[in-house]
C-alpha positions in Angstrom: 0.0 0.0 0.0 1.4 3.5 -0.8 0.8 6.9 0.3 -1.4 7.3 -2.9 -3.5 5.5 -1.6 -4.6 7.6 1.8 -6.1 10.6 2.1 -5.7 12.8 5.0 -9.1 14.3 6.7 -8.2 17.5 8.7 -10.1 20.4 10.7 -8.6 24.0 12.0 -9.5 25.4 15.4 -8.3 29.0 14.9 -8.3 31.3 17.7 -8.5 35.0 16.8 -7.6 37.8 20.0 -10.0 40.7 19.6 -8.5 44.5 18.9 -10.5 45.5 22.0 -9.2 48.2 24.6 -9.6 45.8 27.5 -10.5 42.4 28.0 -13.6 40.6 27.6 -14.7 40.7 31.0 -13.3 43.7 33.1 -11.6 46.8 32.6 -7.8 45.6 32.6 -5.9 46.8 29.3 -4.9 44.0 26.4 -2.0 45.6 25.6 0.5 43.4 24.4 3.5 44.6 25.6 2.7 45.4 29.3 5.3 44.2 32.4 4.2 40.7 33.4 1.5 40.6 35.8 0.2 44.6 35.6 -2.6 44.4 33.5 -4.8 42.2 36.1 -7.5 42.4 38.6 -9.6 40.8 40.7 -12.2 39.7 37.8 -9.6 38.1 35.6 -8.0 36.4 38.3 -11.2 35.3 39.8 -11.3 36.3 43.1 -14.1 35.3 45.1 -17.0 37.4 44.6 -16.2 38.9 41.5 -18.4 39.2 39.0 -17.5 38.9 34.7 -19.2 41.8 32.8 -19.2 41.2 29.0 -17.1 43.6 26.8 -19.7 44.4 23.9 -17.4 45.3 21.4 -16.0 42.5 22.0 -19.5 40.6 21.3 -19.6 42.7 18.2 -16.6 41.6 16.4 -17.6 38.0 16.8 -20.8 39.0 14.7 -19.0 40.7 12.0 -16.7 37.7 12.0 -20.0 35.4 11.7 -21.7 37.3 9.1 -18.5 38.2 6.9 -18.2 33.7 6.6 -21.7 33.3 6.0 -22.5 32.0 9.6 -25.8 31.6 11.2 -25.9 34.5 14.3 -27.6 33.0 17.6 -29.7 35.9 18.4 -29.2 34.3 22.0 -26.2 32.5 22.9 -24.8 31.5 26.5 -21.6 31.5 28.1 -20.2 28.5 29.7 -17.3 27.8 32.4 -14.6 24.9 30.7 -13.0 23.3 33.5 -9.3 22.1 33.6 -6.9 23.3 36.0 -2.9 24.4 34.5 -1.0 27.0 36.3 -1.2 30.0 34.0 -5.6 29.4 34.5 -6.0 31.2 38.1 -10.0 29.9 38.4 -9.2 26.6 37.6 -11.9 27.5 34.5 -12.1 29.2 31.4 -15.0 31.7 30.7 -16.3 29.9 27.0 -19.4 28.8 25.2 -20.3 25.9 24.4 -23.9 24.3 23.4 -25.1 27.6 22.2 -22.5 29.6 20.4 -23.1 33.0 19.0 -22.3 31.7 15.1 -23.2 28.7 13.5 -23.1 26.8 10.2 -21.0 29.1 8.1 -18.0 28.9 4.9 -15.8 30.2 2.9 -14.0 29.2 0.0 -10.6 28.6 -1.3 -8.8 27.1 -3.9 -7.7 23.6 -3.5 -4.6 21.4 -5.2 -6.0 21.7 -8.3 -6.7 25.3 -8.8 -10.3 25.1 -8.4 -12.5 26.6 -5.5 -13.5 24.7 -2.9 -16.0 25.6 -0.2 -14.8 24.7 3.8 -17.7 25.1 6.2 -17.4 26.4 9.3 -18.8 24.2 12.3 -19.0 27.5 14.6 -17.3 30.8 15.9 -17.8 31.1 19.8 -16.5 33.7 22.6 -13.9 32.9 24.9 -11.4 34.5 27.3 -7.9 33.8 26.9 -6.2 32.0 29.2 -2.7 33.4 30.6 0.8 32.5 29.2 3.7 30.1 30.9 7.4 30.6 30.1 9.7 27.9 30.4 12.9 29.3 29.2 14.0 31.3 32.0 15.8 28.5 33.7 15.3 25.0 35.8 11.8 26.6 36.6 8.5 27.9 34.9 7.2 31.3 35.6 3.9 32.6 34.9 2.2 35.5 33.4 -1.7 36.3 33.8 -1.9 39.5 31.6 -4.1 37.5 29.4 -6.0 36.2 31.3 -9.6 37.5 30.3 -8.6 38.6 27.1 -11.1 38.3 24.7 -11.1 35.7 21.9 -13.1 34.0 19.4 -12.6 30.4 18.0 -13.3 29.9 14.7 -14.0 25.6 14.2 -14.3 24.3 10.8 -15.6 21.1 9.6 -12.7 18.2 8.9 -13.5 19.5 5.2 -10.0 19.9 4.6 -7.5 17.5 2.4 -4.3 18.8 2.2 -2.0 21.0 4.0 -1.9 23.5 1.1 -5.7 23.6 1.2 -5.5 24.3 5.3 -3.1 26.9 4.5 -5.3 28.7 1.8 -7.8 28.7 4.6 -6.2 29.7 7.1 -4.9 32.6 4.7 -8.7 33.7 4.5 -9.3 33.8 8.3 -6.6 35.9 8.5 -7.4 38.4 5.8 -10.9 38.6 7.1 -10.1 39.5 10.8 -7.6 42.2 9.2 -10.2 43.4 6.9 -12.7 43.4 9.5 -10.2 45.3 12.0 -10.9 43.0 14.7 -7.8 41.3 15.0 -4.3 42.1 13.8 -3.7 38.6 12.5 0.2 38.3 14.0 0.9 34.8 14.7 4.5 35.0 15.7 2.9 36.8 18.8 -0.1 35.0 19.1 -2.7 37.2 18.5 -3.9 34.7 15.7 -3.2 30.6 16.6 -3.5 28.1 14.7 -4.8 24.1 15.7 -5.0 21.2 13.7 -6.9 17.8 13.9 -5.8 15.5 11.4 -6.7 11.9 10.8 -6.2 9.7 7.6 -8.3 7.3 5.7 -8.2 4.7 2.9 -9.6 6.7 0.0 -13.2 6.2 -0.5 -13.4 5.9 3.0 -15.8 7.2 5.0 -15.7 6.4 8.4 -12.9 8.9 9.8 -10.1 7.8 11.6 -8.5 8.6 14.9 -7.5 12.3 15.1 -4.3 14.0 17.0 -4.1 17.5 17.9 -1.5 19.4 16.6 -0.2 22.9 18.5 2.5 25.2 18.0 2.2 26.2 14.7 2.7 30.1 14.4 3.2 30.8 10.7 1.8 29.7 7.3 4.9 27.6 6.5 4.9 25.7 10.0 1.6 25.1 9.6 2.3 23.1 6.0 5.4 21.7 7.3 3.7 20.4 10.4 0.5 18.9 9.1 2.6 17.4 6.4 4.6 16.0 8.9 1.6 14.4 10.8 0.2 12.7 7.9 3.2 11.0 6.8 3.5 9.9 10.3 0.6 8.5 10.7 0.6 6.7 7.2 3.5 5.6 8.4 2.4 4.0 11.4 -0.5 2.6 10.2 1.7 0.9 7.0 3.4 -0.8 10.0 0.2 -2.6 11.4 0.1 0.1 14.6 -2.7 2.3 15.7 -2.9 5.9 15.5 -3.3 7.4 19.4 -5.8 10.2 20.2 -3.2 12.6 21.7 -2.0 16.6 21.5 1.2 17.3 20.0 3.5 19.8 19.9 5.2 21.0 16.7 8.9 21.7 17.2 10.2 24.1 13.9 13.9 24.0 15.0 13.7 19.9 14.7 10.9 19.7 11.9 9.1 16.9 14.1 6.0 16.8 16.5 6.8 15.7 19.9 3.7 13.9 22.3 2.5 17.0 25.0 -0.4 14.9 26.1 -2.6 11.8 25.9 -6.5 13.2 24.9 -8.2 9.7 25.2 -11.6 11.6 25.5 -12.3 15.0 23.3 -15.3 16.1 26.0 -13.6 16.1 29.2 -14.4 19.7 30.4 -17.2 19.5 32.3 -19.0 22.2 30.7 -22.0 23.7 32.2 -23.4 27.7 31.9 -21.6 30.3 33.8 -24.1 31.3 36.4 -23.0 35.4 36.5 -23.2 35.8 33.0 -26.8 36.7 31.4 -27.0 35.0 28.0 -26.1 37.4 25.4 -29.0 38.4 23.0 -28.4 40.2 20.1 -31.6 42.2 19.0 -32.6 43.6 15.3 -31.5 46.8 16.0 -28.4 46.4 17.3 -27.7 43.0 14.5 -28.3 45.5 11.4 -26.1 48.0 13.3 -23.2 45.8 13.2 -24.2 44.5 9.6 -24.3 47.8 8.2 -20.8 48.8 9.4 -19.1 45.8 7.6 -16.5 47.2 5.1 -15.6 46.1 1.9 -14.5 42.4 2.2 -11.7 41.3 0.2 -13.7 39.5 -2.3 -16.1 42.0 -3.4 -12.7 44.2 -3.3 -11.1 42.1 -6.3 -14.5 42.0 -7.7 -14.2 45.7 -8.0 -10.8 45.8 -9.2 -11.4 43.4 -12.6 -14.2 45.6 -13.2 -13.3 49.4 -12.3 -9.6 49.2 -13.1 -9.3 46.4 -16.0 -6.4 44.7 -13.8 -5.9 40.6 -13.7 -7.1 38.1 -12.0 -3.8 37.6 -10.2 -3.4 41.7 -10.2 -6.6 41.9 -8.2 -5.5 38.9 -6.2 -2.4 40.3 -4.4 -3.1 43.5 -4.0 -6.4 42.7 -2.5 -4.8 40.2 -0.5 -3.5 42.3 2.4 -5.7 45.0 3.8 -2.6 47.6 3.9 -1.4 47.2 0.2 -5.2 47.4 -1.4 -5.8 51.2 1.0 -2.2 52.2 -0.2 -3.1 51.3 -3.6 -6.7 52.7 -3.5 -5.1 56.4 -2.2 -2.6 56.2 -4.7 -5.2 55.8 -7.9 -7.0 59.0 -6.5 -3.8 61.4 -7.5 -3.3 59.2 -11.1 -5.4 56.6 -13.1 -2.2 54.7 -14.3 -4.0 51.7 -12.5 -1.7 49.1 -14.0 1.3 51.1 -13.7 0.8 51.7 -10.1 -0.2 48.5 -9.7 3.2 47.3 -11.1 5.2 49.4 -8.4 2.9 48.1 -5.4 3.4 44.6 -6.6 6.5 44.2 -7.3 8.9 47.5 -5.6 7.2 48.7 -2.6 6.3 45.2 -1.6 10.0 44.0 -1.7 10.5 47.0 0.4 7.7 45.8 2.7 9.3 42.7 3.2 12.9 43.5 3.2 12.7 46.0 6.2 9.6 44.2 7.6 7.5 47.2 7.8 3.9 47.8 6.5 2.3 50.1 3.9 1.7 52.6 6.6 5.3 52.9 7.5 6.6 54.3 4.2 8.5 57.3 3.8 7.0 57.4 -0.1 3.6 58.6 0.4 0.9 57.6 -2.0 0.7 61.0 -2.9 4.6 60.5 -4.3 4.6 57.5 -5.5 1.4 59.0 -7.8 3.7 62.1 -8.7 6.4 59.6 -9.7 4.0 57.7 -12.1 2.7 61.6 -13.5 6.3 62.2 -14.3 7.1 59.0 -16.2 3.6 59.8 -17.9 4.9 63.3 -19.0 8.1 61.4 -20.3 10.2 63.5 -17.5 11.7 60.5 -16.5 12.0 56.5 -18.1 10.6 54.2 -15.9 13.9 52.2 -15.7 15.2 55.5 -14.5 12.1 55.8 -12.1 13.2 52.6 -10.6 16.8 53.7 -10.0 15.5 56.8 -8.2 12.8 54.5 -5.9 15.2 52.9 -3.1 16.5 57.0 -2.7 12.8 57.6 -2.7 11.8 54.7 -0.3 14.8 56.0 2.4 14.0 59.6 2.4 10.3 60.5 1.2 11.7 63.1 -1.0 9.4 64.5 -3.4 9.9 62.6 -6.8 9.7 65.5 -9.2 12.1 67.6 -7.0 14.4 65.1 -6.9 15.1 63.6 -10.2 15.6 67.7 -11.4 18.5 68.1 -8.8 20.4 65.2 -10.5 19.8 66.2 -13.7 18.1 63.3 -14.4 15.1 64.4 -16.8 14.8 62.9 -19.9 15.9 64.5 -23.5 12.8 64.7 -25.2 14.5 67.3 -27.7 13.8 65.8 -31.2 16.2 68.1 -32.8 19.0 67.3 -30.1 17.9 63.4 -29.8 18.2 63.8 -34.4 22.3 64.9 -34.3 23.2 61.8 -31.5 21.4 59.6 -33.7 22.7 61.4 -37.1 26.6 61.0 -35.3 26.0 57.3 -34.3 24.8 56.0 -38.0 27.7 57.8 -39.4 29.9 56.3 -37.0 28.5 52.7 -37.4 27.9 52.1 -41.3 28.8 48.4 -40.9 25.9 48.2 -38.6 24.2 50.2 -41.0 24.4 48.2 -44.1 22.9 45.4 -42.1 19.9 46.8 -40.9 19.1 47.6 -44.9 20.1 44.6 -45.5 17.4 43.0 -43.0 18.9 42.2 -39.6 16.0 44.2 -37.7 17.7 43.7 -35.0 19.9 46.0 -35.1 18.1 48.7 -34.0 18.6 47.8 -30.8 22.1 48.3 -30.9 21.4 51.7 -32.0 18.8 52.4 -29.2 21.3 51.0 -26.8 24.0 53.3 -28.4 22.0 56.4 -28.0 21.0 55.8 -24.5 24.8 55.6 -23.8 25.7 58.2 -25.7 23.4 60.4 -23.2 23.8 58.5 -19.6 20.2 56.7 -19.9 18.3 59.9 -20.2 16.7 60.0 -24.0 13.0 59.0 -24.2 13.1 55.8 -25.0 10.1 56.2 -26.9 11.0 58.7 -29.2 14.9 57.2 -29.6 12.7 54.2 -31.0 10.6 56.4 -33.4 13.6 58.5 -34.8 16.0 55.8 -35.3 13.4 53.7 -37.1 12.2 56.5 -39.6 16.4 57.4 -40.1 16.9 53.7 -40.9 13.9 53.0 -43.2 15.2 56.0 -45.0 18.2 54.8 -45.6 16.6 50.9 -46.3 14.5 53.1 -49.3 17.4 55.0 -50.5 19.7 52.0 -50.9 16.6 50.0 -52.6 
């Protein structure tokens, strides 16, 4: 039997942390970056006698969440209290829902192995607090930090639609843009704010019964994500090729090593004890306040690219990146306002100021060129004031200093020789110079006119309009071609 012949069956748990203020059920701050152990109180660490108010905004991003995947909203959902104890849970419970969570029955779509779309339902989204964080590399001893405990969270659970790694990594790549898109979570998962679980099994093909799952945790990028899920499935092939049996456990993916290492047994999925928190009310979401939150939705990516194809006559895969991340489609979109050169500025989102992006690991926000300037950069290539080869020399001077383009290229001399009559004597000196060359463009080696073009943009340090070098050269040398003939 070979790998061919198995198919893996896999389902995400993704947990998104809400852009809210403070948490979910006090008034301590979320902020990130806070000294361990400061941004507490008696609520989140559940003191006796406390008592959890809900955040609403933090109720409200779970409906945009619900509505922007197609989900079902609970117009009355519940809170429940998960019970497991671990050092870095004070209560010894975590604030959840369960039976009655506020989304339901929802998808999205992505495109699978073979190119084609593929729709991955979504079993629920729910409400949760976070629990808090324990570090372990600090010595022979674990220390603990309960800033987040209480920040707010929701889960997002899909169905085990998923086949392949690349097709949960195409999902996960959805989520992600969403919560950007929707501005309710910043979608970093090398901090956290965005996590990542996967349960994966594997069948015979043409199986249906499932087979036993494993958790796999850990996983805080897109690429560890395919490498561990990859890494799962061959295992378990693996095992089962040798006549064992897969084990319902939790693993822990390990990037330095490339491997999964056991972190716990998980014999029983339902061992939490669930039952409704009895000082939370259940959350009920009237009409008024459910087409409040529906009307406020923003453009979602897909109606986005939808616009794109149509408005600004750019490609599939055009529209595709750019809409792709939240901060690249707004710098784009305020750069089209000063100049309708869609594809052109199009071209230098894509392809320069990305590479920027990713070089210094900044966003679109960060950069010193403005979309104001990179629009007056594409007016003066459009005015033939500058090549765009010699735009793109002047762009990493551009990118460091968010000096105005026009400015600029005049201080270096750098604006192109549009001059017909100047452009005619270079070109007149050059054939004269050249009549080998000559005699074998008449004779029918096109080609060499771009020797010529080459020549002249020598001659003059890059700066002649390419344009108009191509158009002069041409009539000179078809004059000559008619005169010898």
């Amino acid at each position: 039997m070979s790998v061919s012949d198995f198919e893996a069956v896999i389902g995400l748990e993704i947990h998104a942390q809400l852009k809210t203020e403070t948490k979910i059920f006090c008034g301590c701050s979320t902020n990130f970056k806070a000294e361990p152990n400061t941004n507490i109180c008696p609520v989140c660490l559940g003191y006796p006698g406390t008592l959890p108010v809900l955040n609403k905004k933090a109720a409200e991003f779970a409906v945009r969440m619900g509505i922007a995947v197609n989900c079902e909203i609970n117009r009355v959902s519940e809170f429940a209290r998960k019970n497991y104890f671990y050092p870095d849970l004070p209560k010894g419970y975590q604030i959840s829902q369960f039976d009655k969570p506020v989304c339901r029955n929802g998808y999205i779509e992505v495109t699978d192995s073979d190119g084609n779309k593929k729709r991955i339902r979504i079993n629920r989204i729910h409400l949760e607090e976070d629990a808090g964080k324990s570090v372990h590399d600090r010595g022979d001893y674990t220390l603990v930090d309960v800033n987040r405990c209480g920040v707010p969270l929701i889960e997002i659970v899909s169905e085990p639609d998923i086949r392949t790694a690349a097709e949960a990594v195409s999902y996960l790549a959805s989520i992600k843009q969403l919560v950007e898109y929707l501005d309710i979570c910043d979608g970093n998962m090398e901090e956290g704010s965005l996590r990542c679980d996967a349960n994966i099994s594997v069948r015979k093909k043409g199986e249906t019964k499932l087979g036993t799952k494993t958790e796999v945790k850990n996983m805080n990028s897109f690429k560890n994500v395919e490498k561990a899920i990859n890494y799962e499935i061959s295992r378990q092939i693996e095992i089962i090729e040798d006549g064992g049996t897969i084990v319902q456990e939790t693993l822990l993916w390990n990037a330095d090593l490339g491997e999964a290492s056991s972190m716990r047994s998980k014999e029983d999925a339902h061992d939490y004890r669930y039952f409704p928190d009895p000082d939370l009310l259940p959350l009920v979401i009237d009409d008024a306040w459910f087409e409040e939150i529906r009307s406020s939705l923003p453009e979602l990516p897909e109606a986005k690219r939808e616009r794109y194809l149509r408005d600004f006559g750019l490609s599939e895969y055009d529209a595709g990146v750019l809409t792709s991340d939240k901060g690249m489609a707004a710098y784009f979109e305020e750069t089209i306002i000063h100049t309708h050169a869609y594809k052109q500025v199009c071209n230098f989102v894509m392809v320069d100021l990305l590479k920027e992006i990713n070089e210094k690991k900044i966003t679109f926000n960060e950069l010193l060129l403005t979309p104001e300037k990179l629009a007056s950069l594409i007016r003066i290539i459009d005015e033939g004031l500058i090549s765009v080869k010699i735009a793109r020399e002047v762009l990493p001077h551009l990118l460091a200093t968010g000096e105005e383009p026009a400015e600029y290229v005049k201080s270096k001399n750098l604006i192109q020789i549009s001059d017909t009559g100047e452009l005619a004597k270079i070109i007149d000196d050059l054939l004269a110079k050249n009549p080998g060359n000559v005699e074998e463009y008449i004779a029918g080696k096109d080609k060499v006119l771009g020797f010529f073009v080459g020549q002249v943009m020598k001659a003059t340090s890059g700066k002649a309009n390419p344009a108009m070098v191509n158009k002069l050269l041409s009539e000179k040398l078809n004059l000559l071609k008619e005169k010898k003939n």
